[in-house]
Backbone as a ProteinNet text record, in pm:
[ID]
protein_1_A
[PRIMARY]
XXXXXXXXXXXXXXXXXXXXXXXXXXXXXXXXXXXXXXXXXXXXXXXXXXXXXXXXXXXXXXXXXXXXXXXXXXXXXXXXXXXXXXXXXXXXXXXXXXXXXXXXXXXXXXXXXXXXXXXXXXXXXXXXXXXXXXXXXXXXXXXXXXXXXXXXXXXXXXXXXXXXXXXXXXXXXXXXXXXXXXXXXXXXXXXXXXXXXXXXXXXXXXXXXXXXXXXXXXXXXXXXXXXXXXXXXXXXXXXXX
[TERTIARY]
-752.1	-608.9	-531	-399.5	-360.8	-218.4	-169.4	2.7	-15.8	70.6	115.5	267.2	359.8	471.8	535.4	626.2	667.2	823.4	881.4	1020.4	1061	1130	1155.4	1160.1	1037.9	1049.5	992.7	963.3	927.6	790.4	688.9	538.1	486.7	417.8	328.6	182.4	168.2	11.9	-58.8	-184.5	-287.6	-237.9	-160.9	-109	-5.1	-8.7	59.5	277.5	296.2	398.9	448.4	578.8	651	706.5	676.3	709.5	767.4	902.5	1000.7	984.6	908.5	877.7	1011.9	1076.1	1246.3	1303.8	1325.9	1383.2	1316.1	1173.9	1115.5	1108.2	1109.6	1080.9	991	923.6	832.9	901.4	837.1	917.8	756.4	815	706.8	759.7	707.5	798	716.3	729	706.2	609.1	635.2	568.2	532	632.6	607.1	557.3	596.2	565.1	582.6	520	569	463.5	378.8	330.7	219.1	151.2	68	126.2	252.7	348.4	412.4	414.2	492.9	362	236.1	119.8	95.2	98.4	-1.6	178.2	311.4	405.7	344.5	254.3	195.1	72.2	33.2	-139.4	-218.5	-200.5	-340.4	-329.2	-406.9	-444.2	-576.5	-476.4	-595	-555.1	-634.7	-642.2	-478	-368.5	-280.2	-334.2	-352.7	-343.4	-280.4	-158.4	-67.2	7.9	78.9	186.7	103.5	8.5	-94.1	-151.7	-134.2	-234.2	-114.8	-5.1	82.7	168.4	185.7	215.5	107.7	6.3	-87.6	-112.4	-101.6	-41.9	71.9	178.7	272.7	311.7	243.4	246.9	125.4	67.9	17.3	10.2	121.2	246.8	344.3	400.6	479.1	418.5	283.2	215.3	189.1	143.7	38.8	162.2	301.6	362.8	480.6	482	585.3	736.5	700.3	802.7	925.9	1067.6	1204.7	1232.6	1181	1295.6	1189.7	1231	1100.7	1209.2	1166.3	1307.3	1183.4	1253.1	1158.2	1269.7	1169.8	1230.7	1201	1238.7	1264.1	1140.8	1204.5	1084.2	998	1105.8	1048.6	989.5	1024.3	996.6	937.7	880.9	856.4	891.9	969.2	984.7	1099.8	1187.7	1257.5	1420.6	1361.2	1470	1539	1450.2	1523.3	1434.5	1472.8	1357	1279.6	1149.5	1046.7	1052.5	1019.2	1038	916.7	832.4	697.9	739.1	804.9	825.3	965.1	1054.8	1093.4	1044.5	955.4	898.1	819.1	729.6	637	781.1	847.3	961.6	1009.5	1011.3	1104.1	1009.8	859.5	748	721.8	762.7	703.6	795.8	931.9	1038.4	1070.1	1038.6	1078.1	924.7	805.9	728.3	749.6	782.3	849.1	1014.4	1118.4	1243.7	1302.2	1136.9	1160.6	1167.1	1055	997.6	1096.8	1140.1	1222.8	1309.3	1414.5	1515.9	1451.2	1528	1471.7	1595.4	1586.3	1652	1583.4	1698.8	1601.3	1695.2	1647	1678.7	1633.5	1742.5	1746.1	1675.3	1559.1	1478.6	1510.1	1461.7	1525.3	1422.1	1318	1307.1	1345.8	1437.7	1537	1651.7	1655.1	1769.3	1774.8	1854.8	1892.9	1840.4	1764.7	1724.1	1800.4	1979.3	2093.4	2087.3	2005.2	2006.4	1876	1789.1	1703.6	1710.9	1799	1747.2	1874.3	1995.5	2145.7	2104	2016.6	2016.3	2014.1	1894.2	1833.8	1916.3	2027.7	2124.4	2068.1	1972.6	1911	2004.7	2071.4	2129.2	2065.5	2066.6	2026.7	2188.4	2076.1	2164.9	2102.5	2186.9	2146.8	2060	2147.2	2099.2	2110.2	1998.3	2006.9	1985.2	2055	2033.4	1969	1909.6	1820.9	1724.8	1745.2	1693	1718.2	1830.8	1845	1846.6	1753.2	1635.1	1732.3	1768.6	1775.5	1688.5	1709.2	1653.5	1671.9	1606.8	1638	1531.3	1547	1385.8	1328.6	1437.1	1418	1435.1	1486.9	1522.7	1636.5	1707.2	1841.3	1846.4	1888.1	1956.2	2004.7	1970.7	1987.1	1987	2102.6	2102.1	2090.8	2075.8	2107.2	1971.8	1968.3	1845.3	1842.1	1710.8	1559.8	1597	1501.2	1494.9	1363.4	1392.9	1216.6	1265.9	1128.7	1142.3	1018.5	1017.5	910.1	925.1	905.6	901.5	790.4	706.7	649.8	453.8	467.3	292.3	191.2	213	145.4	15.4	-110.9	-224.6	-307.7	-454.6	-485.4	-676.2	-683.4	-827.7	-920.6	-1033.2	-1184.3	-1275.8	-1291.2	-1429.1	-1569.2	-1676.8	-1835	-1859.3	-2006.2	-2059.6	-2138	-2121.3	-2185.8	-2090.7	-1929.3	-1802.9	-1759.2	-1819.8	-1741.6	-1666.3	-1548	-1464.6	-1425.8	-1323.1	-1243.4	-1112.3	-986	-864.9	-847.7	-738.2	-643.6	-512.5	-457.8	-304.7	-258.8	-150.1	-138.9	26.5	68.5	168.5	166.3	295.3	345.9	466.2	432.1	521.4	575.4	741.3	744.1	858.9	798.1	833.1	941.1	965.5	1033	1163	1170.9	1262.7	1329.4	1237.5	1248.3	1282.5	1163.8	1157.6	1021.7	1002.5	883.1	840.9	743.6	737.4	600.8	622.8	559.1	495.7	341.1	275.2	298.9	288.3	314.3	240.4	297.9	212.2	167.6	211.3	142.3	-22.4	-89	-255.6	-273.9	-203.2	-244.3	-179.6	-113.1	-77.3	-165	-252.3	-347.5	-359.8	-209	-148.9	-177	-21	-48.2	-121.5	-214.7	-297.4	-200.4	-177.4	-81.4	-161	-261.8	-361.2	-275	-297.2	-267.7	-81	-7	144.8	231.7	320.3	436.3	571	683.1	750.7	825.3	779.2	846.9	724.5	616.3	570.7	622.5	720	738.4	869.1	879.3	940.3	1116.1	1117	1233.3	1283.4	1440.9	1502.5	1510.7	1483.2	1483.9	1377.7	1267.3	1190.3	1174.1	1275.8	1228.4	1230.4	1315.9	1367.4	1220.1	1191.3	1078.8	989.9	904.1	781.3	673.5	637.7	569.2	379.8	342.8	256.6	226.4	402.8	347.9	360.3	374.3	368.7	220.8	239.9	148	82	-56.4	-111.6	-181.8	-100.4	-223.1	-250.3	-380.3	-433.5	-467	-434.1	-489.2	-578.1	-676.7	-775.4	-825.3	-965	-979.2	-1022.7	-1055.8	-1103.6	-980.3	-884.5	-734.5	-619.2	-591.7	-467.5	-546	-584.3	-654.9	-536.2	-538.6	-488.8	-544	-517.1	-601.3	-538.1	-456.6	-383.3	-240.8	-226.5	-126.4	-210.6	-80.5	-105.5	-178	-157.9	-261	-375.9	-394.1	-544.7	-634.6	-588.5	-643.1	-783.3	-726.6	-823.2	-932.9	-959.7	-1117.7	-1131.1	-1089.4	-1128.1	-1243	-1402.6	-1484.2	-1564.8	-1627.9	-1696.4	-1816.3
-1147.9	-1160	-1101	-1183.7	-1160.2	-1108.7	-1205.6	-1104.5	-1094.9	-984.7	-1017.1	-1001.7	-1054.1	-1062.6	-948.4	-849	-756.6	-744.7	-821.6	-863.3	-994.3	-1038.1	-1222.2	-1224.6	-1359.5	-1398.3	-1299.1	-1180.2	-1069.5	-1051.6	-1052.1	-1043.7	-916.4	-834.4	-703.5	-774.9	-770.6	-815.7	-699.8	-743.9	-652.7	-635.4	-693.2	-623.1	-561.2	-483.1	-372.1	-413.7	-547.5	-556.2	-618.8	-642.3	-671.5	-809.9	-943.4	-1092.7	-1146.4	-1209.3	-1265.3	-1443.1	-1498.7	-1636.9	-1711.4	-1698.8	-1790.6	-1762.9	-1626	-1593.3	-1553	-1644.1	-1631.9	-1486	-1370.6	-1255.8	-1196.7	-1073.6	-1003	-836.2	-761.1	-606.8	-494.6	-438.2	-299.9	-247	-94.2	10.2	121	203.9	360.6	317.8	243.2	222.1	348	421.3	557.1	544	430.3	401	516.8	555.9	674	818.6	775.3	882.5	985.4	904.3	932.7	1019.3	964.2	1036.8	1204.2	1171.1	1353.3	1421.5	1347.8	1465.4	1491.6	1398.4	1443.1	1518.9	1552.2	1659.1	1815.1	1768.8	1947.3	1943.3	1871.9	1869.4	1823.2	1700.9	1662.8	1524.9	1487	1390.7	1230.1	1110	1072.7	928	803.7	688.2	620.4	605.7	473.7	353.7	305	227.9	143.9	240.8	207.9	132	100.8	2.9	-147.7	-133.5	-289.4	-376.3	-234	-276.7	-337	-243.2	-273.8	-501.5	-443.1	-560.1	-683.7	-690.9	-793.5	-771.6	-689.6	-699.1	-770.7	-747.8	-826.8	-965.1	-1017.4	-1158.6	-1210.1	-1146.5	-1202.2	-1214.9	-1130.3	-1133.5	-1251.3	-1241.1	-1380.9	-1507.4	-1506.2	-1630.5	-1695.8	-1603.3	-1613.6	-1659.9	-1556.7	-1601	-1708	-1696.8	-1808	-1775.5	-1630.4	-1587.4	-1543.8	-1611.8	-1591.7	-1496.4	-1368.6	-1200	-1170.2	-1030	-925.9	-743.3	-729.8	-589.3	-524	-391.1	-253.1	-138.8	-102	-40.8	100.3	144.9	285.9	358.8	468.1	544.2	451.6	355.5	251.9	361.8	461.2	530.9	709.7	796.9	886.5	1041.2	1041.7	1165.9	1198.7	1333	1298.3	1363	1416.1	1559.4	1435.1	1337.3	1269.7	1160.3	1125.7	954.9	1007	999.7	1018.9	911.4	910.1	845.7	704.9	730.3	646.1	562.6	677.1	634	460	525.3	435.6	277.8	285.7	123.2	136.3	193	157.8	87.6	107.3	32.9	-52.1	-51.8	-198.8	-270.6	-291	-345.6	-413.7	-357.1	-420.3	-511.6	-439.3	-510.8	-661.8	-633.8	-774.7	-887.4	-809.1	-923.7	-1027.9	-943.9	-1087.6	-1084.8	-1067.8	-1105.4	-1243.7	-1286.5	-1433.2	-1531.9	-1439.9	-1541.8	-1523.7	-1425.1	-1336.5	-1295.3	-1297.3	-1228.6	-1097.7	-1005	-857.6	-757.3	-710.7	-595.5	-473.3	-368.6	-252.5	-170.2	-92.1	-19.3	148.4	205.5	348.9	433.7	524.5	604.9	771.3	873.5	983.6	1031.8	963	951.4	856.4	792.8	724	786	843.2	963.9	854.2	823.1	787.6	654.5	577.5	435.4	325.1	364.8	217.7	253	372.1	349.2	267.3	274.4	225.9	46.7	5.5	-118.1	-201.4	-97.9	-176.5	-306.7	-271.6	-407.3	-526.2	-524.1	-644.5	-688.1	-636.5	-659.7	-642.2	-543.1	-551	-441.9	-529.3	-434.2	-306.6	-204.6	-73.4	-65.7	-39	-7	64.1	147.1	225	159.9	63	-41.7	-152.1	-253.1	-368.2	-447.9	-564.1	-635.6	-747.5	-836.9	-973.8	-1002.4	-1133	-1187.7	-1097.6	-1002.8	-944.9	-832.1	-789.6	-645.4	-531	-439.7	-345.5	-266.3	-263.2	-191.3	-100.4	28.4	166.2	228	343.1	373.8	505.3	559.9	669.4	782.2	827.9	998.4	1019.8	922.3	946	924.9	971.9	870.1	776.6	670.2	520.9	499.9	430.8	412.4	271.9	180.6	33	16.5	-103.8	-125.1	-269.9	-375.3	-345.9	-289.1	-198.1	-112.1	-100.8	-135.2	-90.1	53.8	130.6	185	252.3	294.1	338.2	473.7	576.2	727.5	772.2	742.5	861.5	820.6	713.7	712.9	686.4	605.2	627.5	560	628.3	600.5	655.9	649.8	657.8	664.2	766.6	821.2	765.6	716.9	666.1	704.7	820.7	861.4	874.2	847.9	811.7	950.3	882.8	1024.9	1111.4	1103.8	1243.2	1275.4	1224.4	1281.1	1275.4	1186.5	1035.3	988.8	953.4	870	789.5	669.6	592.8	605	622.5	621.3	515.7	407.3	333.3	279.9	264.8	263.4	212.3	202.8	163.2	168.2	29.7	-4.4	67.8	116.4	189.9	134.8	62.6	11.6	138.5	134.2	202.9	125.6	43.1	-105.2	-1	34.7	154.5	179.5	199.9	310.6	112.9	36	-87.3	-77.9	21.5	95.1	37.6	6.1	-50.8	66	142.9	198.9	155.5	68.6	45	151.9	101.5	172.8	215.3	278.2	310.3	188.9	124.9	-50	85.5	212	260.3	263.6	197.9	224.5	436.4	480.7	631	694.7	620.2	711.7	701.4	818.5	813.2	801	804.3	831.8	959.9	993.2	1077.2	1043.6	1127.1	1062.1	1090.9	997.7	956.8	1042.4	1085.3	1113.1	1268.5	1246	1397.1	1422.1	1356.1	1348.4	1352	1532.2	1504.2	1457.2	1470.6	1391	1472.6	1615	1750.4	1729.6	1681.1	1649.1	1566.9	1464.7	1358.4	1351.4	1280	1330.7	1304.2	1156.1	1102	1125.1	1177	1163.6	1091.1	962.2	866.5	907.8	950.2	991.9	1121.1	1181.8	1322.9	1333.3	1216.8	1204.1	1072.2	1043.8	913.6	991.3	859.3	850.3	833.7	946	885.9	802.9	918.1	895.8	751.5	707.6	586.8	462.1	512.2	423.3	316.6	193.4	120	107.6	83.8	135	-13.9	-17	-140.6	-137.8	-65.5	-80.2	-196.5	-125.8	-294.4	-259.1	-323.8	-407.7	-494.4	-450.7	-578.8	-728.7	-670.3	-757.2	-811.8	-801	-833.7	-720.8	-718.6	-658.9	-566.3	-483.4	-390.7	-316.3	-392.8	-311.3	-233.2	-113.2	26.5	91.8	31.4	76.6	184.9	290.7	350.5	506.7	566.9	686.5	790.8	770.8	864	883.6	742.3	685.9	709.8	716.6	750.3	908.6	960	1089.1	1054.9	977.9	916.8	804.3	736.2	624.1	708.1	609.2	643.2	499.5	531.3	389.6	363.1
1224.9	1196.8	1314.3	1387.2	1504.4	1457.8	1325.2	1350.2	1177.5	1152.6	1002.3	986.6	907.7	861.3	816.7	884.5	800	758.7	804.7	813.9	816.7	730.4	720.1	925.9	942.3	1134.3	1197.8	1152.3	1262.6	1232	1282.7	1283	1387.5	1329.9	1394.2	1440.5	1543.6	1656	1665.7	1725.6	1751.5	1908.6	1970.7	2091.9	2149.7	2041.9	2028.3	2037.8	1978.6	2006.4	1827.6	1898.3	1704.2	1815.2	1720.8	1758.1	1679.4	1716.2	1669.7	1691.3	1621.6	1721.8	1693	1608.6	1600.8	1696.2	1759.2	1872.7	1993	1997.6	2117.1	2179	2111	2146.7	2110	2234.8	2184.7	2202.6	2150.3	2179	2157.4	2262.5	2299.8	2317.9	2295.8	2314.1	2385.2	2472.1	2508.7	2629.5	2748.6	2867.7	2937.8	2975.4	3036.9	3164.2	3241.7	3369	3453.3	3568.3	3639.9	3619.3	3494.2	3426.3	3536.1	3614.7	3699.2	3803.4	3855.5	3929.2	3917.7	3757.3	3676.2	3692.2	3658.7	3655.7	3804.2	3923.3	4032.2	4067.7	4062.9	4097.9	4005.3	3901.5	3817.7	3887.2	4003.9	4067.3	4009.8	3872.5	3854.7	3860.8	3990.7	3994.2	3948.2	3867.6	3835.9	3877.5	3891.9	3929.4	3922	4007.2	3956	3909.6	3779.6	3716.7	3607	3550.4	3444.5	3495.6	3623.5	3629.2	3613.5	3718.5	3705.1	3592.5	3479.6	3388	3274.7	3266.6	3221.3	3259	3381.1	3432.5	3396.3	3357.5	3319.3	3198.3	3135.3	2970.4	2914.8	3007.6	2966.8	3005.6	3155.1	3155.5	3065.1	2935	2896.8	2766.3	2683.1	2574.7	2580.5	2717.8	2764.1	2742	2785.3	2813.5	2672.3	2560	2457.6	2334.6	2326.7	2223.1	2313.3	2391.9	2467.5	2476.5	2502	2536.2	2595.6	2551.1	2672.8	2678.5	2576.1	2598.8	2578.2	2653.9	2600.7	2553.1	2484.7	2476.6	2505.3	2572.1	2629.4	2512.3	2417.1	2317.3	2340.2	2457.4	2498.8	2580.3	2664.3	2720.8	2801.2	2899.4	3035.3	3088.3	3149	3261.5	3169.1	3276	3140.3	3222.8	3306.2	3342.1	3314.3	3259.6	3174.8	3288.5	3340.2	3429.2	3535.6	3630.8	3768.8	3747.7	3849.1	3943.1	4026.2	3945	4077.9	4150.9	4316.3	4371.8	4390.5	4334	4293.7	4111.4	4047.9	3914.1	3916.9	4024.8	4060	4085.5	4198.2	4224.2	4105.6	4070	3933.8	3834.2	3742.5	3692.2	3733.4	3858.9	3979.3	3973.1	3981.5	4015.9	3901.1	3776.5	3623.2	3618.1	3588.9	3610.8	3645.9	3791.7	3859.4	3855.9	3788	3783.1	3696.2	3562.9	3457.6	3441.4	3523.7	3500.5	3599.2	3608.4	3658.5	3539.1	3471	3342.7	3238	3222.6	3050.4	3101.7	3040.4	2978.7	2918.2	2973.3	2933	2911.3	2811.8	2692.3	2722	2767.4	2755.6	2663.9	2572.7	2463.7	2530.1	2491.4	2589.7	2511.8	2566.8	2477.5	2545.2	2472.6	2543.1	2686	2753.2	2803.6	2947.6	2936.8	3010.4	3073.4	3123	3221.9	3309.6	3357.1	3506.3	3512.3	3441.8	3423.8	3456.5	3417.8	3489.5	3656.9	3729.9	3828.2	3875.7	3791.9	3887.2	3858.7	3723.2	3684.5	3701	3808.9	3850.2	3964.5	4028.4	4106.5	4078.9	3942.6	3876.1	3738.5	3748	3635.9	3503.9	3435.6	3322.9	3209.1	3143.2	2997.9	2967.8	3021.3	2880.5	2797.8	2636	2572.6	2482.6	2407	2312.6	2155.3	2111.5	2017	2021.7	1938.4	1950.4	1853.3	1775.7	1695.6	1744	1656.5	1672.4	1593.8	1503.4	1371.7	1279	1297.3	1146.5	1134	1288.1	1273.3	1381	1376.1	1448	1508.8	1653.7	1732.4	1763.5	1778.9	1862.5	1865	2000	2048.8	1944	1866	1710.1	1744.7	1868.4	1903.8	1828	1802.7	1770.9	1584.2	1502.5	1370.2	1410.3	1288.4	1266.8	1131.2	1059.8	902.9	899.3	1010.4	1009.6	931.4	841.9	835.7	791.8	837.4	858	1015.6	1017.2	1192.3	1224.6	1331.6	1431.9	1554.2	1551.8	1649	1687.3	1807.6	1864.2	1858	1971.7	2020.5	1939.6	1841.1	1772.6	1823.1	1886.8	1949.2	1843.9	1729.7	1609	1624	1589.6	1610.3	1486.3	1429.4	1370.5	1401.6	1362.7	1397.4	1297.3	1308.2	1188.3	1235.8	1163.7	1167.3	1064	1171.3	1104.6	1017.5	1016.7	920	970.8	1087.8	1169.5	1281	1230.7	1290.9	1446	1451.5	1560.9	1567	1591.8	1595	1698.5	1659.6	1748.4	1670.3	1825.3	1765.3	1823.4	1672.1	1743.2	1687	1833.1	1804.2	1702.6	1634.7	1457.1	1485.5	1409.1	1326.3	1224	1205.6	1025.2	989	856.3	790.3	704.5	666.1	561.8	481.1	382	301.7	236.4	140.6	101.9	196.3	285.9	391.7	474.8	464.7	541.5	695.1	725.1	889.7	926.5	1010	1116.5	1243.3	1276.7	1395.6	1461	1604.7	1621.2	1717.9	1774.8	1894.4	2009.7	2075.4	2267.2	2307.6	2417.2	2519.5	2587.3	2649.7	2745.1	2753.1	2859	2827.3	2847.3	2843.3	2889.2	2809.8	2689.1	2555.5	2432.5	2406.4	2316.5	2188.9	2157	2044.5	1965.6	1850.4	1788.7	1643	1583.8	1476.7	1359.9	1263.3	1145.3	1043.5	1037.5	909	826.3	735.3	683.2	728.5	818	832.3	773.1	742.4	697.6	773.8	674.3	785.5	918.3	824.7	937.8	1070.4	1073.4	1199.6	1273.8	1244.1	1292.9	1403.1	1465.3	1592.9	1589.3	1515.4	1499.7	1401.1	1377.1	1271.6	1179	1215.5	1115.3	999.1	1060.9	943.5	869.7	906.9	844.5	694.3	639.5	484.6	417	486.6	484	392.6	313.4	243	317.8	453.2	520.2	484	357.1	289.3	281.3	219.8	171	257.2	331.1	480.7	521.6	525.2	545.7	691	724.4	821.2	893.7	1043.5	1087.7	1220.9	1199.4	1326.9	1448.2	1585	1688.3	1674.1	1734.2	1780.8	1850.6	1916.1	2000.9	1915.5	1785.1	1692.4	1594.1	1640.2	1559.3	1493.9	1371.6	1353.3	1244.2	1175	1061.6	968.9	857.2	730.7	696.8	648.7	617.3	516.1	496.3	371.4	385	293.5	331.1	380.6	454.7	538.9	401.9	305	212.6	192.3	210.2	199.3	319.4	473.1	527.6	556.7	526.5	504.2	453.8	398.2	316.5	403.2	474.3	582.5	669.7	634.2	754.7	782.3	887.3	901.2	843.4
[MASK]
+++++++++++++++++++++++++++++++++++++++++++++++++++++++++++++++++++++++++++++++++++++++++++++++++++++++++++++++++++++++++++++++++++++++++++++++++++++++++++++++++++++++++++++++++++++++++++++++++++++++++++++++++++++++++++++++++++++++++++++++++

């Protein structure tokens, strides 16, 4: 199973995005381009690979749902104080590979400081919120009462572990049918996510949820093997393989 329906038109994928096929859109959220850059300025250096990998992830979101927009639903870039000067072209570089192909929306996350500078050349909208098919957008640092709403910032992932206490984490959609809030995954390949298991909502990062049922929050993991229902965030704690 590749998408499921969670909003009249709006479908959750196993690649890590929320697809609007009436409006030819796809939406990811929490790139964090630059990331390699903030660590090797604290000295630790490890392989550049997030802009590349990123960039061929997404001409291939474009390619697969046939897509004219793509919204960047916050936290393009991930250093939060200036523009690194590497974090820069890493964003310009993603950027201008598909704003040949798409129309691109960027939705301001609180990691976005200084972002209308780097994305004034290429004329790309940041904005704080965004409507389309119905659904409100925002990246969730902030309160939001609009609803149906999607948003990202919180990295939601979900740990399964064997019986001699192994695991694999992976990134996870949370529905919360109830609240009629969607949060999807980090696209970043170098965000590991935070694990949903055992989650109240005072862990949770965004306002939007602090009043939430997060419990009863529905759970769907990617996959390389498709999209995984797992039920709700309660149930998890007894999930093993």
């Amino acid at each position: 199973m590749d998408e499921i329906e969670v909003f009249d038109g709006a479908r959750i994928t196993s690649d890590l995005c929320l697809h609007l096929p009436d409006e030819r859109t796809v939406v990811v959220a929490d790139l964090h381009l630059g990331y390699e850059s903030a660590l090797e300025a604290e000295g630790i250096h490890i392989p550049r690979v997030q802009t590349k990998t990123v960039k061929e992830a997404l001409a291939r979101l474009i390619e697969r749902y046939e897509a004219e927009r793509v919204v960047l639903l916050g936290d393009v870039k991930h250093e939060f104080s200036r523009n690194l000067g590497q974090e820069v072209r890493d964003v310009r570089s993603v950027l201008d590979s598909i704003s040949e192909l798409v129309d691109i929306v960027i939705v301001k996350g609180n990691h976005d400081n200084f972002i209308e500078n780097i994305v004034s050349r290429i004329q790309i909208p940041v904005v704080d919120k965004y409507s389309l098919g119905g659904i409100t957008f925002v990246h969730g640092h902030q309160p939001c009462d609009s609803r149906p709403l999607t948003i990202g910032h919180e990295h939601p992932s979900v740990k399964i572990v064997d019986r001699v206490g192994a695991y694999i984490k992976l990134p996870c959609h949370v529905f919360l049918r109830e609240e009629n809030v969607l949060v999807i995954p980090a696209f970043s390949p170098l965000a590991s996510g935070t694990d949903i298991t055992g989650v109240q909502p005072s862990d949770c990062l965004s306002p939007i949820l602090s009043n939430a049922d997060i419990n009863n929050g529905e759970v769907f993991a990617c996959s390389d093997i498709g999209i995984l229902p797992l039920g709700k965030v309660s149930s998890l704690g007894d999930l093993r393989l």
